[in-house]
ZAKOL-611748 format. One line per field, with one value per residue: residue number from 1; residue in one letter; x, y, z of N, C-alpha, C in turn. Coordinates in steps of 0.02 Angstrom, whole numbers. Each point is the difference from the previous one (the first is absolute). Layout:
BEGIN
seq = NUM:...
type = A:...
n.X = X:...
n.Y = Y:...
n.Z = Z:...
ca.X = X:...
ca.Y = Y:...
ca.Z = Z:...
c.X = X:...
c.Y = Y:...
c.Z = Z:...
This chain:
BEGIN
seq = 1:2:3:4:5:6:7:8:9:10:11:12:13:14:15:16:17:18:19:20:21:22:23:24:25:26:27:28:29:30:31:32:33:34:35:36:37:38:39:40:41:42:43:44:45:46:47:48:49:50:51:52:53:54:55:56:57:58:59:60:61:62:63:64:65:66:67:68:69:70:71:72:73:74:75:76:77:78:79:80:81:82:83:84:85:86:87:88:89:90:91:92:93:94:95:96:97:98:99:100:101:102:103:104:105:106:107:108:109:110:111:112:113:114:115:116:117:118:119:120:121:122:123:124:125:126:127:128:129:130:131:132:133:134:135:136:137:138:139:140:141:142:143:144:145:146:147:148:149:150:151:152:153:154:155:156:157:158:159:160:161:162:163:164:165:166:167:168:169:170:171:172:173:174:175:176:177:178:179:180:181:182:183:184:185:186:187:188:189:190:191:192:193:194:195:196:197:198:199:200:201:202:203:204:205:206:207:208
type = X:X:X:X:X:X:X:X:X:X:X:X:X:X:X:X:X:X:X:X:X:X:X:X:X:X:X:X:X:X:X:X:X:X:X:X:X:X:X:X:X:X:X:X:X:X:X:X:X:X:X:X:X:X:X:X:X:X:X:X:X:X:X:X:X:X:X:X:X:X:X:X:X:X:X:X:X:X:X:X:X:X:X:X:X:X:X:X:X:X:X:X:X:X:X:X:X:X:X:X:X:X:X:X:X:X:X:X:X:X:X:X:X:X:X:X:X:X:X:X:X:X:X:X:X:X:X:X:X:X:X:X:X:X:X:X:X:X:X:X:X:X:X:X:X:X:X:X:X:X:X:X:X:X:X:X:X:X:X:X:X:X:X:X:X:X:X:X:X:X:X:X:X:X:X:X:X:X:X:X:X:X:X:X:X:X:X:X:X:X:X:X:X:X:X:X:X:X:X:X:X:X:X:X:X:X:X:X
n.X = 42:-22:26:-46:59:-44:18:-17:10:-1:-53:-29:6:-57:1:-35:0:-42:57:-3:-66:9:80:-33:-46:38:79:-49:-34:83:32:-55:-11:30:-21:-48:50:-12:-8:32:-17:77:-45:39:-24:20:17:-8:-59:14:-6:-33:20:-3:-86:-27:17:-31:-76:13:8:-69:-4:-10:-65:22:-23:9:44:-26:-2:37:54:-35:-15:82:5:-42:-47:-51:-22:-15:-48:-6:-16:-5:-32:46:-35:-44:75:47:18:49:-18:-45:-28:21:-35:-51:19:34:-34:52:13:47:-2:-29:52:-71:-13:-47:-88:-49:-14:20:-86:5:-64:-13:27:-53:12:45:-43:-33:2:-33:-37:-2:35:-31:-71:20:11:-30:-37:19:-12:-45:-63:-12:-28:-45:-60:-33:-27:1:-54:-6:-81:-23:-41:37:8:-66:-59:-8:70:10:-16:-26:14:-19:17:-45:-68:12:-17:-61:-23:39:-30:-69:22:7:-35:-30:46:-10:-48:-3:17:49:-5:7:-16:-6:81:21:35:19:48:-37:18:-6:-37:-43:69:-1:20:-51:38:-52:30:41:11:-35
n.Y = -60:37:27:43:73:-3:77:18:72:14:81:-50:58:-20:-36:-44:17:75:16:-43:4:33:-4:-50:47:76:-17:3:77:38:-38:12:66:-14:-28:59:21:-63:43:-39:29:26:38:47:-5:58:20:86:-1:-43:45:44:-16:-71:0:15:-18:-22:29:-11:-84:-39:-25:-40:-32:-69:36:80:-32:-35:71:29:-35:-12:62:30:-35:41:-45:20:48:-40:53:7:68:20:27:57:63:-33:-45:-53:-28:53:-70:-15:77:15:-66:37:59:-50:-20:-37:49:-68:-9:80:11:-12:23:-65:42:-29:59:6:20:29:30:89:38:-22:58:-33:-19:75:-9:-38:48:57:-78:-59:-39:68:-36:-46:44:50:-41:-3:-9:-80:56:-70:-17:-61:72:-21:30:-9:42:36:31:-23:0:53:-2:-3:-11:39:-67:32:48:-50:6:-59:44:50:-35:-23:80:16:-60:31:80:-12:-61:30:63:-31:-43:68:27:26:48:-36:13:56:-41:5:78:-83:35:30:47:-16:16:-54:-8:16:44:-54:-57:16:-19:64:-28:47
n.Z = 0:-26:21:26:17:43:-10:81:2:55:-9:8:35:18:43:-22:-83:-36:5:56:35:-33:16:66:-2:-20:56:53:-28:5:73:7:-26:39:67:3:-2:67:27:29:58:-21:80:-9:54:9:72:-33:29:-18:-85:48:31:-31:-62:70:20:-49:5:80:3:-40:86:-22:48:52:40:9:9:51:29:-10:41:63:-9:-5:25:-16:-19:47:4:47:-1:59:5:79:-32:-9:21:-28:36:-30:30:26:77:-33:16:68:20:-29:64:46:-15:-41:-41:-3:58:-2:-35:-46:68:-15:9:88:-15:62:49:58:11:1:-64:-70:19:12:-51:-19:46:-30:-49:41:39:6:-44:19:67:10:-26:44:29:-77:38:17:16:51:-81:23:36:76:-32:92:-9:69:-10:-35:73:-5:6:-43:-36:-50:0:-38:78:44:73:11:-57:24:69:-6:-12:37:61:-22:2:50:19:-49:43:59:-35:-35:56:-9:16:29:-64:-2:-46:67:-35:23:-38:3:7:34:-51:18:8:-63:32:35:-49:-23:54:-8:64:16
ca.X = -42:29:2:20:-33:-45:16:-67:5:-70:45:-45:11:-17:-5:4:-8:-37:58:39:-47:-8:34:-14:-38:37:40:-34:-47:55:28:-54:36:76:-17:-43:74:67:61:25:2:33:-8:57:-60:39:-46:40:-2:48:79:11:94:49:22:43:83:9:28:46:77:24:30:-52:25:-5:-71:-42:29:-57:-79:34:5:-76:-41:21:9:-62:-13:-67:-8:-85:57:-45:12:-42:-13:17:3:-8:48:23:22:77:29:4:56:49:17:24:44:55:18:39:-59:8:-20:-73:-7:-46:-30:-97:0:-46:7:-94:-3:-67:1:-50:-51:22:18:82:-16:61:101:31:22:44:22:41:19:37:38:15:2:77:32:-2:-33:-53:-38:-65:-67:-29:56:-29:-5:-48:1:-33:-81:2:2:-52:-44:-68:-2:-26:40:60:36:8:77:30:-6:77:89:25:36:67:43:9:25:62:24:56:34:45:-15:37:60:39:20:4:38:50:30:12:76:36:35:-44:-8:-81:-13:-16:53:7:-53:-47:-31:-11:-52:55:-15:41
ca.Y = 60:70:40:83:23:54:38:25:54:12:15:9:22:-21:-66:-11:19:-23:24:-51:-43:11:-28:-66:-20:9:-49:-87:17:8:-73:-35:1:-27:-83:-26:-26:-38:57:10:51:27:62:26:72:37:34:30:15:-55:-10:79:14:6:37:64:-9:1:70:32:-40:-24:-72:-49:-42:-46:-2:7:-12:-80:14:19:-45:-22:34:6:-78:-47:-13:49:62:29:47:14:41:57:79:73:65:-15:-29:-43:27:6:-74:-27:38:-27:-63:-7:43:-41:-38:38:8:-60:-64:-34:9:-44:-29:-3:25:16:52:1:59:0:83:-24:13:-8:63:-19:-60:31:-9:-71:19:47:9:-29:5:21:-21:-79:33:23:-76:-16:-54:-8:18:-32:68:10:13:-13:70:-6:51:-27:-19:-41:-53:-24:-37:39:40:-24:-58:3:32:-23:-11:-51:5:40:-44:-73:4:28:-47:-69:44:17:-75:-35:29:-30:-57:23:13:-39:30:-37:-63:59:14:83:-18:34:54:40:43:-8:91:7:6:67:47:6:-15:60:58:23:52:56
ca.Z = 0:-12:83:-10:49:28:63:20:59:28:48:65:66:28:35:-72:-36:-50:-53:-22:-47:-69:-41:-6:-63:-81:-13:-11:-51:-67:7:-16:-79:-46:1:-85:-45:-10:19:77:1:78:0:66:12:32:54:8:61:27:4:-17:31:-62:-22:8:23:-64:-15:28:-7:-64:-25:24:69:-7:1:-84:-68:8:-43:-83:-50:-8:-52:-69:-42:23:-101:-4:62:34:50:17:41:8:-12:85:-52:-66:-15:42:59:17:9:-71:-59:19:-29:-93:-18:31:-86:-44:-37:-68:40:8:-87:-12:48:12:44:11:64:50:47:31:33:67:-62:-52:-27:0:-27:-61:42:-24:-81:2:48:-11:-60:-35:39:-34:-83:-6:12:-23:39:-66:68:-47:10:42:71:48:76:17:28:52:-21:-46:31:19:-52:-26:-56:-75:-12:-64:28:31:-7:-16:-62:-13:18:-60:-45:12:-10:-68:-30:40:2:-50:-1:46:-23:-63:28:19:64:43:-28:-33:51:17:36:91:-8:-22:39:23:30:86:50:12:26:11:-64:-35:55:45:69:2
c.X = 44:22:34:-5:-31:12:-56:33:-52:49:-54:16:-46:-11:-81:-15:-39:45:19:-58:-9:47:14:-55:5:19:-44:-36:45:2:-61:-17:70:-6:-50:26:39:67:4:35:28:-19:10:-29:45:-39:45:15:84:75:-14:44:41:5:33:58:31:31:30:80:20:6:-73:31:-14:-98:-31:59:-22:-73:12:-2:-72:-20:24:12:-79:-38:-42:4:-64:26:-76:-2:-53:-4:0:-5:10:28:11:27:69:34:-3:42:85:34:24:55:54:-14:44:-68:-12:-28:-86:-26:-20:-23:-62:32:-77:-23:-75:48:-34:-2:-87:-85:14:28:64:9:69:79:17:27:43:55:34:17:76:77:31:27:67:43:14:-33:-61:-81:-69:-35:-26:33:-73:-8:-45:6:-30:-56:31:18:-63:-41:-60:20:-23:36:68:45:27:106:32:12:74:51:-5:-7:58:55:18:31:90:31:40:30:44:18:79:73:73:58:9:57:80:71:42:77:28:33:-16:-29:-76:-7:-38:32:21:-31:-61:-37:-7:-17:86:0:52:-4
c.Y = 62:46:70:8:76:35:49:50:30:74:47:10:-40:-90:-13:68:-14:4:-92:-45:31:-31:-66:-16:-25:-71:-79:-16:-50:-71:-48:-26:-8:-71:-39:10:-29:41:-1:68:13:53:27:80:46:64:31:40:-19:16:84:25:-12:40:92:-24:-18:69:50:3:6:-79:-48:-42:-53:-22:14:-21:-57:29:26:-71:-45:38:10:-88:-41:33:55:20:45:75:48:65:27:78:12:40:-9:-32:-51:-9:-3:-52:-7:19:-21:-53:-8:50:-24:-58:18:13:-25:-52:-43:-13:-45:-47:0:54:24:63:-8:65:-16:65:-27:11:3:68:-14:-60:5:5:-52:16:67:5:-75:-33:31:15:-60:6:10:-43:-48:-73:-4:4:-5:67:13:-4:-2:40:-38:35:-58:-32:-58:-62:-46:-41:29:44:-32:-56:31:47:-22:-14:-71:-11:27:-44:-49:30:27:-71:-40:39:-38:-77:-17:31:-16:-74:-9:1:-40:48:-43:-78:21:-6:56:-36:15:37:55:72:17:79:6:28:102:46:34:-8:55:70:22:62:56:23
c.Z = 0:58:-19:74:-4:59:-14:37:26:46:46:74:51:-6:14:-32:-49:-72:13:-19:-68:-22:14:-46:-42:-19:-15:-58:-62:2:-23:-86:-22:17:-57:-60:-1:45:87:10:101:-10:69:4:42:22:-7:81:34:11:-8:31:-44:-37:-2:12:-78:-25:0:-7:-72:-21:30:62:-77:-9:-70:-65:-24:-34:-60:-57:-26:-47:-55:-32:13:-96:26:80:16:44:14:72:13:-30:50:-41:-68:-60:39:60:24:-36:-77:-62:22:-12:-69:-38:18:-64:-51:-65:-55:38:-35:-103:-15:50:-7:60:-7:52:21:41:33:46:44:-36:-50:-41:5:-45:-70:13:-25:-57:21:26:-7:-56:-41:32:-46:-90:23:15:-46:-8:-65:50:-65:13:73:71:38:80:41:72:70:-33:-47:25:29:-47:-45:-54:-57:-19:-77:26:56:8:-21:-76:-35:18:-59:-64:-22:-6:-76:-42:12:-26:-82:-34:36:-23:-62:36:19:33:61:-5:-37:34:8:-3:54:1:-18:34:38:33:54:30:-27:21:-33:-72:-44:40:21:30:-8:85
């Protein structure tokens, strides 16, 4: 059987989170449709909550811990990338932009890539196309049509079944799965010799 992997960032501040149930969604929605392809599927979910010391100390230093160079390598060598943030003031939020600014900015090039949000109303729904959408574009990320907002209320019951949030996750996943299905990023070999821009300050991001 075929085996890709799948990295999921979630950078949800609170325990639990509705930023990390959207992107367990996302992810089971994707793994579900790549098994109805024949496609086993490792998927390594990362709490950015986790490593937010690192990544400042990233920024600050330049150099990665041992910690997030474990979450680096997870995401930049993984075939497709679920990435999912809370809206703060009408954008993504710090932690997230951060994480992806401590990335070298070749890491994520032709990466699947599925963006979700989640905020407290659907008026932050458009941050997905002004904001990050065009984050990932500069990255040079192959980021599917369909992106995934879900506001509070969209957690409840009683909407219009063809709007409904589960309608968008499966259709986002089936957007996302054979693109990852297609991949061989993962299988790609790297040279051990090879200057791994993790390690320079701060990837594409240098502190002044």
């Amino acid at each position: 059987m075929t085996v890709r992997k799948l990295a999921v960032v979630s950078a949800g501040l609170s325990q639990p989170s509705s930023t990390r149930m959207l992107a367990d969604r996302l992810a089971d929605a994707t793994v579900a449709r790549l098994t109805e392809q024949g496609v086993e599927v490792e998927v390594t979910t990362v709490e950015l909550r986790d490593v937010a010391t690192d990544i400042m100390n990233n920024m600050l230093t330049g150099f990665a811990s041992p910690k997030l160079e474990a979450v680096i390598d997870a995401v930049t060598g993984a075939d497709g990338l679920i990435a999912v943030t809370p809206i703060f003031t009408t954008s993504y939020s710090g932690l997230f932009k951060s994480f992806f600014d401590v990335l070298d900015n070749r890491s994520l090039t032709d990466m699947p890539v599925l963006i979700g949000a989640t905020a407290g109303t659907a008026r932050h729904s458009l941050a997905l196309d002004y904001a990050l959408r065009p984050m990932f574009t500069y990255l040079h990320s192959v980021v599917v049509p369909t992106s995934v907002f879900a506001a509070s209320e969209d957690w409840g019951s009683g909407a219009d079944k063809i709007k409904t949030l589960p309608d968008r996750i499966d259709r986002a996943a089936g957007e996302l799965a054979p693109l990852v299905a297609a991949s061989d990023r993962s299988s790609a070999v790297r040279d051990p010799f090879g200057f791994d821009a993790s390690l320079s300050p701060v990837g594409g991001f240098q502190p002044s």
